[in-house]
C-alpha positions as protocol buffer text, in pm:
chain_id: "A"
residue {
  index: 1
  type: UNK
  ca { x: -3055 y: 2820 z: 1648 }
}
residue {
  index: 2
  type: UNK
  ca { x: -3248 y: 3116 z: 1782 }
}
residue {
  index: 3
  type: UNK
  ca { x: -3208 y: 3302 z: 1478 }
}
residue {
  index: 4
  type: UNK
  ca { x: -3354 y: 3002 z: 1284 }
}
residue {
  index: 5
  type: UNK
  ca { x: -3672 y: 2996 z: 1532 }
}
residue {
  index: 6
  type: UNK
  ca { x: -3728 y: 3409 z: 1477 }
}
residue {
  index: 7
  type: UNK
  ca { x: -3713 y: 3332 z: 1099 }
}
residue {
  index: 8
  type: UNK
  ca { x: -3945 y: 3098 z: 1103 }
}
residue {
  index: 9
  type: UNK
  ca { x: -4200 y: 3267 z: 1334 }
}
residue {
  index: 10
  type: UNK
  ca { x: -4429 y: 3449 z: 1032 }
}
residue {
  index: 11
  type: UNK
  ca { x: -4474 y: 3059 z: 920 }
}
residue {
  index: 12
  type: UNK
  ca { x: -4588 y: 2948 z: 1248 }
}
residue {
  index: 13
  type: UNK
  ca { x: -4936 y: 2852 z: 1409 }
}
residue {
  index: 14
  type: UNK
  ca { x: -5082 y: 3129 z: 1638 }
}
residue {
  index: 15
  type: UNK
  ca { x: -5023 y: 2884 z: 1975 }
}
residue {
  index: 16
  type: UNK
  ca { x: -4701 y: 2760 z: 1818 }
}
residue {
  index: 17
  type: UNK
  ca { x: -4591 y: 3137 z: 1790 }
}
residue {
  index: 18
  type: UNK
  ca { x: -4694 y: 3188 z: 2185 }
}
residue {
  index: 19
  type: UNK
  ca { x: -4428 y: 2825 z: 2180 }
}
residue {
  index: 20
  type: UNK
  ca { x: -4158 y: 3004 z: 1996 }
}
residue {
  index: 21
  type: UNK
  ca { x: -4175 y: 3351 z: 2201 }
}
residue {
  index: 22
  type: UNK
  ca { x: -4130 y: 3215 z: 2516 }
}
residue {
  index: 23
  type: UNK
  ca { x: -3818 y: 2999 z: 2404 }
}
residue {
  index: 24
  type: UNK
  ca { x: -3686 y: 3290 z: 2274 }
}
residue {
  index: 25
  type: UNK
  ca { x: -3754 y: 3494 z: 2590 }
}
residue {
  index: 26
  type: UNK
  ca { x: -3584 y: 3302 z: 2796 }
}
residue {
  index: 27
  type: UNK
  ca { x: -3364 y: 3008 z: 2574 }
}
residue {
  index: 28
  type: UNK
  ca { x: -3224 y: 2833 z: 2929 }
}
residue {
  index: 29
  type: UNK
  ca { x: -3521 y: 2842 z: 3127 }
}
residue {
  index: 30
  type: UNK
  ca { x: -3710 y: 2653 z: 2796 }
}
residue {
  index: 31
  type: UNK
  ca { x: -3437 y: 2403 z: 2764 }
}
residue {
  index: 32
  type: UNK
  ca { x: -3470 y: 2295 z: 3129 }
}
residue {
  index: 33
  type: UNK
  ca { x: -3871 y: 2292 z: 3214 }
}
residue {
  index: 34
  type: UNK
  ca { x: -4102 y: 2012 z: 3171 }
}
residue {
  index: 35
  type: UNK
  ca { x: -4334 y: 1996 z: 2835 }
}
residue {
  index: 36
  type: UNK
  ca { x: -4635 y: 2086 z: 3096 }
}
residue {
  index: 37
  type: UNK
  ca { x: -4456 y: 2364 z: 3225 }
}
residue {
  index: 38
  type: UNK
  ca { x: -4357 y: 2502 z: 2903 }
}
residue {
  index: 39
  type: UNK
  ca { x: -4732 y: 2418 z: 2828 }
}
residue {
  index: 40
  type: UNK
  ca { x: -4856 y: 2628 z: 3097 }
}
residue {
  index: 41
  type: UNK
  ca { x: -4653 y: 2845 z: 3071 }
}
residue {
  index: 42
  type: UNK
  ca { x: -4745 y: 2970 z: 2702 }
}
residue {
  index: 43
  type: UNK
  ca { x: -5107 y: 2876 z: 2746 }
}
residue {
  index: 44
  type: UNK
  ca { x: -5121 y: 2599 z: 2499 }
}
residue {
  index: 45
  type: UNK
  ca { x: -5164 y: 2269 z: 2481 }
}
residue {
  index: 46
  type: UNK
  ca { x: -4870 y: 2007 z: 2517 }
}
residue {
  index: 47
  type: UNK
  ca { x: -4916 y: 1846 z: 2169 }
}
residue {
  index: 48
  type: UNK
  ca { x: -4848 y: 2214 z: 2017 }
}
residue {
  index: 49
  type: UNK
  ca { x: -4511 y: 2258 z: 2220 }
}
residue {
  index: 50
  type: UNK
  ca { x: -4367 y: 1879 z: 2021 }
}
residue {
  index: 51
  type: UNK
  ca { x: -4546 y: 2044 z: 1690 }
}
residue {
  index: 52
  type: UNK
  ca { x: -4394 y: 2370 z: 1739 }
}
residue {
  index: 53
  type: UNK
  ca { x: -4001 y: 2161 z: 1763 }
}
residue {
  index: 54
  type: UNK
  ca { x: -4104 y: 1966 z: 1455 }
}
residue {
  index: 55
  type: UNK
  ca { x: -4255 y: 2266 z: 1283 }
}
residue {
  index: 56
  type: UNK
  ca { x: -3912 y: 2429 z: 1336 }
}
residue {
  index: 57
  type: UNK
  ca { x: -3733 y: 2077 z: 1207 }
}
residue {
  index: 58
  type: UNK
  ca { x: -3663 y: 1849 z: 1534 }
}
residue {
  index: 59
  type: UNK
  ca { x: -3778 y: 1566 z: 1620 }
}
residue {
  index: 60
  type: UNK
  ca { x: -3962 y: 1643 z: 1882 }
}
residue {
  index: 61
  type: UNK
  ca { x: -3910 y: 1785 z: 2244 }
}
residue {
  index: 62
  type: UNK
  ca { x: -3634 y: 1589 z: 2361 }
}
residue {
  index: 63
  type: UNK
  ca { x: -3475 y: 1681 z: 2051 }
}
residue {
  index: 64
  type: UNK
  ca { x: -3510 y: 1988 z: 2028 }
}
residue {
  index: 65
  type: UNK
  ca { x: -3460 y: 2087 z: 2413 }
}
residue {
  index: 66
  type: UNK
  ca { x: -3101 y: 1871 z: 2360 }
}
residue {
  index: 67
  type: UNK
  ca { x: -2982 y: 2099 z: 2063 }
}
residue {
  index: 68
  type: UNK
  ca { x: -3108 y: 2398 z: 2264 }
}
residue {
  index: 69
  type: UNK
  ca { x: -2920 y: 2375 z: 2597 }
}
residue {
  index: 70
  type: UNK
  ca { x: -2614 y: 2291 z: 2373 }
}
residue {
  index: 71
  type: UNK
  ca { x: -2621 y: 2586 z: 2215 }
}
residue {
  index: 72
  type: UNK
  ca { x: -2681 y: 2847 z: 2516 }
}
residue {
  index: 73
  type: UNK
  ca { x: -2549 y: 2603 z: 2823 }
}
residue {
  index: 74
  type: UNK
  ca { x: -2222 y: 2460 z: 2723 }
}
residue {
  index: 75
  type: UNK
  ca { x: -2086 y: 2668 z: 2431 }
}
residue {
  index: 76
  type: UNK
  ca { x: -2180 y: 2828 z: 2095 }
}
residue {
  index: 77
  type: UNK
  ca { x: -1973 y: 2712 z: 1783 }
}
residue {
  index: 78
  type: UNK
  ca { x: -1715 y: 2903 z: 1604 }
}
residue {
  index: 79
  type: UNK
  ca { x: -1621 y: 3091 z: 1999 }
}
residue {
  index: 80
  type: UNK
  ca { x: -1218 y: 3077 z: 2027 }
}
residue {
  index: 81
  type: UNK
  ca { x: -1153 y: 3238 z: 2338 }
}
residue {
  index: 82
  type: UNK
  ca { x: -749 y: 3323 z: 2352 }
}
residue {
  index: 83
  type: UNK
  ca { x: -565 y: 3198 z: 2650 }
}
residue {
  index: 84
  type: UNK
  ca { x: -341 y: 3526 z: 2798 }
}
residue {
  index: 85
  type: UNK
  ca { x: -8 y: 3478 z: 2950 }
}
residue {
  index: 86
  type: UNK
  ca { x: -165 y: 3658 z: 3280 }
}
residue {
  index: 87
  type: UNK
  ca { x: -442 y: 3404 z: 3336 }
}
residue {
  index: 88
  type: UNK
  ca { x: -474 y: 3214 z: 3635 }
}
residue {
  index: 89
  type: UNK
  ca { x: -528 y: 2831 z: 3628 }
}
residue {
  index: 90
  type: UNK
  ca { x: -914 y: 2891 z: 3654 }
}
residue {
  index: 91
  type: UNK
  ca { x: -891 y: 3082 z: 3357 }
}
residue {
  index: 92
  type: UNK
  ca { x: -742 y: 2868 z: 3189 }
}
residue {
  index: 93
  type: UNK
  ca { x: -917 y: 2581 z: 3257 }
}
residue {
  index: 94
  type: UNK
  ca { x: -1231 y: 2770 z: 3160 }
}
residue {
  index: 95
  type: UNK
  ca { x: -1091 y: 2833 z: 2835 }
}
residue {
  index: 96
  type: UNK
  ca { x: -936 y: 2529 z: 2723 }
}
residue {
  index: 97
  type: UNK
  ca { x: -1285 y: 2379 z: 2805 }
}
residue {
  index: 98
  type: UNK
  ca { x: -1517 y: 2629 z: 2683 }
}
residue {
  index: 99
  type: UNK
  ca { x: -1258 y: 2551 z: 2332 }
}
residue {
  index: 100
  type: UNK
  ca { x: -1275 y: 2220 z: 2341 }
}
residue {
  index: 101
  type: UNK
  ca { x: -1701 y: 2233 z: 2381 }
}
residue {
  index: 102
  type: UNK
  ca { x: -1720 y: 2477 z: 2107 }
}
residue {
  index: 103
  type: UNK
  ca { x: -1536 y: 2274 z: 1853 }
}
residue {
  index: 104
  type: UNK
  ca { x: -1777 y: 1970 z: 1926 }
}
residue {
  index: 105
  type: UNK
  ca { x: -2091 y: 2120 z: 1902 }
}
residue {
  index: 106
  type: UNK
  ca { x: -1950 y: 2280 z: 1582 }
}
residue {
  index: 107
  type: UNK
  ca { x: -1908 y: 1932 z: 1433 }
}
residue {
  index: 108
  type: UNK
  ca { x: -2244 y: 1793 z: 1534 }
}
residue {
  index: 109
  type: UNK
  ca { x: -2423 y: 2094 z: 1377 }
}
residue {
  index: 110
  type: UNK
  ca { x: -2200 y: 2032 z: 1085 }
}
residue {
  index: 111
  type: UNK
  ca { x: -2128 y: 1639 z: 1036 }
}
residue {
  index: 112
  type: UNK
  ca { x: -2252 y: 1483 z: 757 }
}
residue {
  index: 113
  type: UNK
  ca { x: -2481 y: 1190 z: 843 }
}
residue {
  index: 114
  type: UNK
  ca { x: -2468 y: 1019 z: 527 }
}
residue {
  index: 115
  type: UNK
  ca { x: -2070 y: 1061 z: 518 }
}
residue {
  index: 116
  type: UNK
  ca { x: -2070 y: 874 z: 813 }
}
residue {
  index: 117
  type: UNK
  ca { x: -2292 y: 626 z: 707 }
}
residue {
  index: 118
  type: UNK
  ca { x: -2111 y: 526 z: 439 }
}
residue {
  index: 119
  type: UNK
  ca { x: -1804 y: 522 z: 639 }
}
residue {
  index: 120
  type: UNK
  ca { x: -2022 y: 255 z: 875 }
}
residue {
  index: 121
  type: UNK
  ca { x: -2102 y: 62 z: 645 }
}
residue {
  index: 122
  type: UNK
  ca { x: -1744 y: -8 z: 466 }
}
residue {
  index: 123
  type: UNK
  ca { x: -1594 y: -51 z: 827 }
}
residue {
  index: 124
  type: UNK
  ca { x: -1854 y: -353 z: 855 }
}
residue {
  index: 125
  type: UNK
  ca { x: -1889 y: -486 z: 546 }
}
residue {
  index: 126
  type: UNK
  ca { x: -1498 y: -512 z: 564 }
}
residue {
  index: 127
  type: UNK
  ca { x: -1519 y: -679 z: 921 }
}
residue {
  index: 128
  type: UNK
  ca { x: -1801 y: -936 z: 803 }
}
residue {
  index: 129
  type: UNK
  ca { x: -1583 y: -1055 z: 454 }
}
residue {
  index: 130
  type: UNK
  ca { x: -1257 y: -1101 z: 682 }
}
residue {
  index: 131
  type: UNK
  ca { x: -1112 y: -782 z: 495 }
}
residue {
  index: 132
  type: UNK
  ca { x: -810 y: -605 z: 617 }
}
residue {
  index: 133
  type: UNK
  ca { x: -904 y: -255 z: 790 }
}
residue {
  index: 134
  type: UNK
  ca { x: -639 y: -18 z: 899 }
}
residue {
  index: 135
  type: UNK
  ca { x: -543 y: 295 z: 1013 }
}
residue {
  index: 136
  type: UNK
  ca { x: -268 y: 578 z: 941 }
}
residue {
  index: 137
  type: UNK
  ca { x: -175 y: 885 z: 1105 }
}
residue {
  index: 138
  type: UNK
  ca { x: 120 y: 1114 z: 1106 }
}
residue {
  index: 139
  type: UNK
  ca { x: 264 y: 1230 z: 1455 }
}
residue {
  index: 140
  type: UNK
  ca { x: -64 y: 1349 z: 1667 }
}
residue {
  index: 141
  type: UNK
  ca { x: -258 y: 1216 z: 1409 }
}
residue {
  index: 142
  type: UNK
  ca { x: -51 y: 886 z: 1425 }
}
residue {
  index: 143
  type: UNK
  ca { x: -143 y: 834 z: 1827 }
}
residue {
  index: 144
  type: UNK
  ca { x: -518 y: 924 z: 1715 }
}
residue {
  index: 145
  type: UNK
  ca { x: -488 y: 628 z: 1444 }
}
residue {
  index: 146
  type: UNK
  ca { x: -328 y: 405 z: 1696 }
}
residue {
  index: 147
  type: UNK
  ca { x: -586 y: 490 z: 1934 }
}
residue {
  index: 148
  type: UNK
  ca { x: -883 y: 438 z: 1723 }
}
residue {
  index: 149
  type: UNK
  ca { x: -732 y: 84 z: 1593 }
}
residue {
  index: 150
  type: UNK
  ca { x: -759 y: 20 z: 2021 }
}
residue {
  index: 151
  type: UNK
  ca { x: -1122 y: 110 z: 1976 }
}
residue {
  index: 152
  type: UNK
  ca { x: -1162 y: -165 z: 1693 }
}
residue {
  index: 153
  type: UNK
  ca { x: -984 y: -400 z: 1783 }
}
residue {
  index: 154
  type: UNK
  ca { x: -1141 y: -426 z: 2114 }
}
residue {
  index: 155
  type: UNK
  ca { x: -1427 y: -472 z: 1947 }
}
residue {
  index: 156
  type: UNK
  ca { x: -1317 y: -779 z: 1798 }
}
residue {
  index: 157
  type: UNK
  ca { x: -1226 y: -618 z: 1491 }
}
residue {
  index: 158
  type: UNK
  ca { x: -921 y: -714 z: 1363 }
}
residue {
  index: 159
  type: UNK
  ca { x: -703 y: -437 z: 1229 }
}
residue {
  index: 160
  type: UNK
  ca { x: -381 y: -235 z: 1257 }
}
residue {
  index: 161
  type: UNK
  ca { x: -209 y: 131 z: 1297 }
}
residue {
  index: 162
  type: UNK
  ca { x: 72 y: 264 z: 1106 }
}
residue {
  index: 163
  type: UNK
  ca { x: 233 y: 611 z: 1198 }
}
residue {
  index: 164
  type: UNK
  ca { x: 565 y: 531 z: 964 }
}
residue {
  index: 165
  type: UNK
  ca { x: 534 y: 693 z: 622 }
}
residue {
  index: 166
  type: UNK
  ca { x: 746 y: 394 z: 454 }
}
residue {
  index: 167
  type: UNK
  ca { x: 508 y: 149 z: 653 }
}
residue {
  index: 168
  type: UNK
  ca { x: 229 y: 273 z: 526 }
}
residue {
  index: 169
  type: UNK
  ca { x: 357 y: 310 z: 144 }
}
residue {
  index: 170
  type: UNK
  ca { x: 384 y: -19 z: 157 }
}
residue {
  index: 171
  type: UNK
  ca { x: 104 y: -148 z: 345 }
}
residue {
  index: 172
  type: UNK
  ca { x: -136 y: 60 z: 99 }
}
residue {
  index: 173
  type: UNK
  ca { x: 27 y: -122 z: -166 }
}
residue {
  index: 174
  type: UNK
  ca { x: -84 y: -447 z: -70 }
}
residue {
  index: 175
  type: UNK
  ca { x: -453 y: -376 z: 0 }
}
residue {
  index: 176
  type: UNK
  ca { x: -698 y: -505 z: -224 }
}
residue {
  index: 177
  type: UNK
  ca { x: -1097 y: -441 z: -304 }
}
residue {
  index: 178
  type: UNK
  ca { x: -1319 y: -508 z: 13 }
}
residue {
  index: 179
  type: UNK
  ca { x: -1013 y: -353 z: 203 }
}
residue {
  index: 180
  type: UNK
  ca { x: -1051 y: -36 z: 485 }
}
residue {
  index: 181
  type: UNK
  ca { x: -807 y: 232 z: 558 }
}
residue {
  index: 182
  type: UNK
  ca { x: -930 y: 507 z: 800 }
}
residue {
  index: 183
  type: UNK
  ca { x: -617 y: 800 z: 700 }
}
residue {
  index: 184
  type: UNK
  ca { x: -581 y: 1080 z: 958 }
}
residue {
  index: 185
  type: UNK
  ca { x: -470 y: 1421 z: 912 }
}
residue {
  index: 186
  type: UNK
  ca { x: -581 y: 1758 z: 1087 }
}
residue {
  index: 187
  type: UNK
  ca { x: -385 y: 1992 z: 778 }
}
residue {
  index: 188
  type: UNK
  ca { x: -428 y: 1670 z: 528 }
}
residue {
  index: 189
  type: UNK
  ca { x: -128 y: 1771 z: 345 }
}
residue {
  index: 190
  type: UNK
  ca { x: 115 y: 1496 z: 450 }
}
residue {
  index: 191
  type: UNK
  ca { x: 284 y: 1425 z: 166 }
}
residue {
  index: 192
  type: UNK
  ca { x: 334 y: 1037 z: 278 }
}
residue {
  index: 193
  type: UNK
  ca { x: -37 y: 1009 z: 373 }
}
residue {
  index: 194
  type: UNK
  ca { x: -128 y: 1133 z: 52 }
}
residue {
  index: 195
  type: UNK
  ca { x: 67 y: 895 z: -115 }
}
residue {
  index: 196
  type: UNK
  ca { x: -21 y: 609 z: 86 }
}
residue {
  index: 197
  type: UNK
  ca { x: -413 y: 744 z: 16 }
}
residue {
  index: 198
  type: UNK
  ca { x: -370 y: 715 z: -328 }
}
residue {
  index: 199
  type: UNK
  ca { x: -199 y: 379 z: -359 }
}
residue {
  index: 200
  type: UNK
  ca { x: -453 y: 240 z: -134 }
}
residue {
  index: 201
  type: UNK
  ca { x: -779 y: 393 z: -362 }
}
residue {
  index: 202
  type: UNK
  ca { x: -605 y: 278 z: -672 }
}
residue {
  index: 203
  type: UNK
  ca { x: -600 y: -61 z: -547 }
}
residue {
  index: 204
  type: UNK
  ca { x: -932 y: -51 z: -491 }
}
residue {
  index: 205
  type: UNK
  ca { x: -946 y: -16 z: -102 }
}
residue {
  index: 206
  type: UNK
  ca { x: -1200 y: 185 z: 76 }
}
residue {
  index: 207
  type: UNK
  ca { x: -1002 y: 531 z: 208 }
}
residue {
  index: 208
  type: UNK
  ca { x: -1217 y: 691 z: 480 }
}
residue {
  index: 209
  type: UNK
  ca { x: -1054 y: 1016 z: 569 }
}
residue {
  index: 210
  type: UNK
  ca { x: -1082 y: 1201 z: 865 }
}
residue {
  index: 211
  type: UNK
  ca { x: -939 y: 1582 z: 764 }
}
residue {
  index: 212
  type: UNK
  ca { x: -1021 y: 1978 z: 702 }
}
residue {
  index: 213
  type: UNK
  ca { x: -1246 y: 2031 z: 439 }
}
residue {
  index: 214
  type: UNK
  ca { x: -1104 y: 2192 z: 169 }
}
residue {
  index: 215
  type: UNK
  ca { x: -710 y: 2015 z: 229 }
}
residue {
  index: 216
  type: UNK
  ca { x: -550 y: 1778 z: -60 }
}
residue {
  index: 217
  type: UNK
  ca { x: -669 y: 1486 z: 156 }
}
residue {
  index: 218
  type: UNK
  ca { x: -1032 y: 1545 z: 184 }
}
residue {
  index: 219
  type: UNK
  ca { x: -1028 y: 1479 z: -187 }
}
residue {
  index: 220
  type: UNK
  ca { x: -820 y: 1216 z: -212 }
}
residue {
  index: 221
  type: UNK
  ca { x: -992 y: 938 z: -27 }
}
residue {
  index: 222
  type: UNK
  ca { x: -1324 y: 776 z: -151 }
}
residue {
  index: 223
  type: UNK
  ca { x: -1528 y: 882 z: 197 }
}
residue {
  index: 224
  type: UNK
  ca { x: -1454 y: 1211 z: 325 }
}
residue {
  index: 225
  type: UNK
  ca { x: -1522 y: 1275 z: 733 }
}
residue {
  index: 226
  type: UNK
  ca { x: -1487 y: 1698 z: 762 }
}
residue {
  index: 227
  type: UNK
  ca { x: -1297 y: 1784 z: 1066 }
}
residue {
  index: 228
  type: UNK
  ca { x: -1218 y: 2120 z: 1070 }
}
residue {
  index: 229
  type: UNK
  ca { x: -1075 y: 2291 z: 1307 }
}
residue {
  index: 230
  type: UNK
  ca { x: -722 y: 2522 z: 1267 }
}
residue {
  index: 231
  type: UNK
  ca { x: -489 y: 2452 z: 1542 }
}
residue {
  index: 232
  type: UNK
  ca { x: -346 y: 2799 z: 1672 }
}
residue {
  index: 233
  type: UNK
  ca { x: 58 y: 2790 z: 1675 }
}
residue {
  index: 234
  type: UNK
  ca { x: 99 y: 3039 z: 1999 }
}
residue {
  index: 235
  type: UNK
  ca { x: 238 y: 2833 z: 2294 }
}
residue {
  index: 236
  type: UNK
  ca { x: -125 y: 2901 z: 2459 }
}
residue {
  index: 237
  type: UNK
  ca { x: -313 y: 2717 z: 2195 }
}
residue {
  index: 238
  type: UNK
  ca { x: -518 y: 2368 z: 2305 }
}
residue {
  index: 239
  type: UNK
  ca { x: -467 y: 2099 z: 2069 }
}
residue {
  index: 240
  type: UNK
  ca { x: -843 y: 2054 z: 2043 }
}
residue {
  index: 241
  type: UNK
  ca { x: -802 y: 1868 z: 1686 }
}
residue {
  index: 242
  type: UNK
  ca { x: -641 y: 1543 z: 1828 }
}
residue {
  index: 243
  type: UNK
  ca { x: -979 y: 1520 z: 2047 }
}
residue {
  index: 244
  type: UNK
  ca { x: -1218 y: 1594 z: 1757 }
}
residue {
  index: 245
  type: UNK
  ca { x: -1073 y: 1290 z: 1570 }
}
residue {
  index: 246
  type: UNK
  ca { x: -1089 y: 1095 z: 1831 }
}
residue {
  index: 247
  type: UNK
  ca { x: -1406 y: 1135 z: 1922 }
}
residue {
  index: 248
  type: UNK
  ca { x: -1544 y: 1093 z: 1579 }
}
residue {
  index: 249
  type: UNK
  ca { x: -1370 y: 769 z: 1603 }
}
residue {
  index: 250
  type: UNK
  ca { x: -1564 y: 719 z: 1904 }
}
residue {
  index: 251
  type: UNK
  ca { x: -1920 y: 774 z: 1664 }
}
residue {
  index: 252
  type: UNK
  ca { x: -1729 y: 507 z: 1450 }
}
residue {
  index: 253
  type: UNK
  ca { x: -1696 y: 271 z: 1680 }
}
residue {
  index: 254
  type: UNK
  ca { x: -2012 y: 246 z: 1883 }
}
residue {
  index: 255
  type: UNK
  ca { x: -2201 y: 295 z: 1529 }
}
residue {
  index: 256
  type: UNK
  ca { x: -2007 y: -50 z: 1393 }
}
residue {
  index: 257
  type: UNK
  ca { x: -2066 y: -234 z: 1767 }
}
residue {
  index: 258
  type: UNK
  ca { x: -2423 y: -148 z: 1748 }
}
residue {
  index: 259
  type: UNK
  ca { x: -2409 y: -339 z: 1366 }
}
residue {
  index: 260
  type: UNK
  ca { x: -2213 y: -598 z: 1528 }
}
residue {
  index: 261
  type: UNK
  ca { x: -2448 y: -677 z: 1789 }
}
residue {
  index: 262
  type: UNK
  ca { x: -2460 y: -775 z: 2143 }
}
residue {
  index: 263
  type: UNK
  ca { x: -2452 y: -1103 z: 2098 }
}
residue {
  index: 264
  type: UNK
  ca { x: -2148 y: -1196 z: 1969 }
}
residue {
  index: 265
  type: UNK
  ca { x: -1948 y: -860 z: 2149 }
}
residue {
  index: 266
  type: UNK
  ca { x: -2112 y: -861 z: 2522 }
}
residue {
  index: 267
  type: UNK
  ca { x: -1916 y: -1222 z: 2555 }
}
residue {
  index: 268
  type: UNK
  ca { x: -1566 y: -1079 z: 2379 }
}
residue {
  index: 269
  type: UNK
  ca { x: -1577 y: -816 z: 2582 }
}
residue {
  index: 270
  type: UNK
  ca { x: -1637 y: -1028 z: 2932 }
}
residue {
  index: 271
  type: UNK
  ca { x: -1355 y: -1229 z: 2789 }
}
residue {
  index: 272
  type: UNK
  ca { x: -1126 y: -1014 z: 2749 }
}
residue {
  index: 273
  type: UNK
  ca { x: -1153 y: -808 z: 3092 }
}
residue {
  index: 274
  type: UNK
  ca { x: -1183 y: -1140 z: 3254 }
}
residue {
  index: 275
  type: UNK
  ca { x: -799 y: -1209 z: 3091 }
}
residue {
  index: 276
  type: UNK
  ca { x: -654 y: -845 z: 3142 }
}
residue {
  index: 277
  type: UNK
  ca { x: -752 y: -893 z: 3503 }
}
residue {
  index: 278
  type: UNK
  ca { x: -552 y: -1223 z: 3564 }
}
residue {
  index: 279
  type: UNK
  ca { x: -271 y: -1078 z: 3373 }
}
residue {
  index: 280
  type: UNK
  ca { x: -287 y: -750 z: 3579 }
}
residue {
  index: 281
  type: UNK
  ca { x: -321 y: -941 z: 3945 }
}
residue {
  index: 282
  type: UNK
  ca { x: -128 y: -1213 z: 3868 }
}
């Protein structure tokens, strides 16, 4: 990000360039100051700090200042730091976090919008026809698919998880158009997920799947989510993967309750803690 603000500073307004210099001077600082400090600060006025983000394509401030303290605060992409066998449990935990962080701000600076748009709107265009949506996984992808069918379903949206190759052979075999299947894979070369993919797309079903770019998988389903991220196979290595796919089910989900709307979900959801509760005191 601060490479892309130095490249771009020939291009620049004299006051935005003043903007620019003192966000590169000091990225943290800029990230965490008020747009009248930052104002001050570079001796302009507080309209050219928000056109100096846009003029560097953000939004505006906010935007920009959110980006910017995710990239020198809590991480930068692409960092794998190697857990030793002499580290202490502070070092460790400082690892497996600063990991973990890395690999998420690597897929927001990478996910495809549109790809997950489109993945959106077949999730609720199923939901709204009374269409069958459901999700496969193999092993730790197969507690991911169960887990993001817990997400749905709590949502009111009816589906189901398979993690049994022969279960989902033959549940892709019976899915129709207007059908969802959400396949799950961090290597995407499971050969019975690839089968079950391809069943399911030939039947005319909606396959959204959530693997690395580049795997058999990512080009066998008819919405592609890119999750990439290579699991180490030392003993030391955090299974950061598993998290990445759930948490782009998370985006899933809250994008498809936000479709849904309040309205009919706010009084499913009462209803359904007000029932767990009785069944958990009773």
């Amino acid at each position: 990000m601060l490479e892309r603000i130095t490249a771009s500073l020939p291009s620049l307004a004299p006051a935005e360039q003043r903007v620019a210099r003192l966000c590169l001077a000091d990225p943290r600082a800029f990230a965490k100051l008020p747009v009248s400090e930052l104002a001050d600060r570079a001796h302009v006025s507080k309209p050219t700090v928000v056109r100096f983000c846009r003029s560097v394509g953000y939004d505006g401030l906010s935007d920009f200042k959110l980006k910017l303290a995710g990239t020198v605060n809590e991480g930068v992409p692409f960092i794998h730091r190697s857990v030793d066998a002499d580290d202490k449990t502070g070092d460790v935990m400082v690892k497996v976090i600063d990991n973990t962080v890395a690999a998420f701000l690597k897929y927001r600076n990478d996910a495809s919008t549109a790809a997950i748009e489109r993945a959106v709107n077949a999730i609720v265009e199923a939901y709204k026809n009374g269409r069958q949506i459901q999700f496969f996984g193999v092993g730790n992808s197969g507690i991911v698919a169960q887990d993001g069918q817990h997400k749905f379903f709590r949502l009111g949206v009816q589906s189901v998880a398979y993690s049994d190759g022969h279960m989902q052979v033959m549940s892709a075999s019976i899915l129709r158009p207007g059908d969802c299947v959400l396949v799950i894979s961090n290597s995407g070369r499971t050969r019975d997920l690839m089968d079950a993919c391809d069943i399911a797309r030939k039947n005319g079903a909606t396959t959204i799947v959530i693997t690395a770019s580049g795997s058999p998988l990512a080009s066998a389903g008819s919405i592609h989510l890119s999750a990439d991220h290579p699991e180490g196979f030392d003993k030391y290595s955090p299974m950061v993967s598993r998290l990445l796919h759930l948490m782009i089910l998370d985006i899933l989900a809250t994008c498809v309750a936000l479709r849904i709307g309040s309205t009919t979900l706010q009084p499913l959801l009462s209803d359904m803690k007000h029932n767990l509760r009785n069944k958990r005191y009773a």
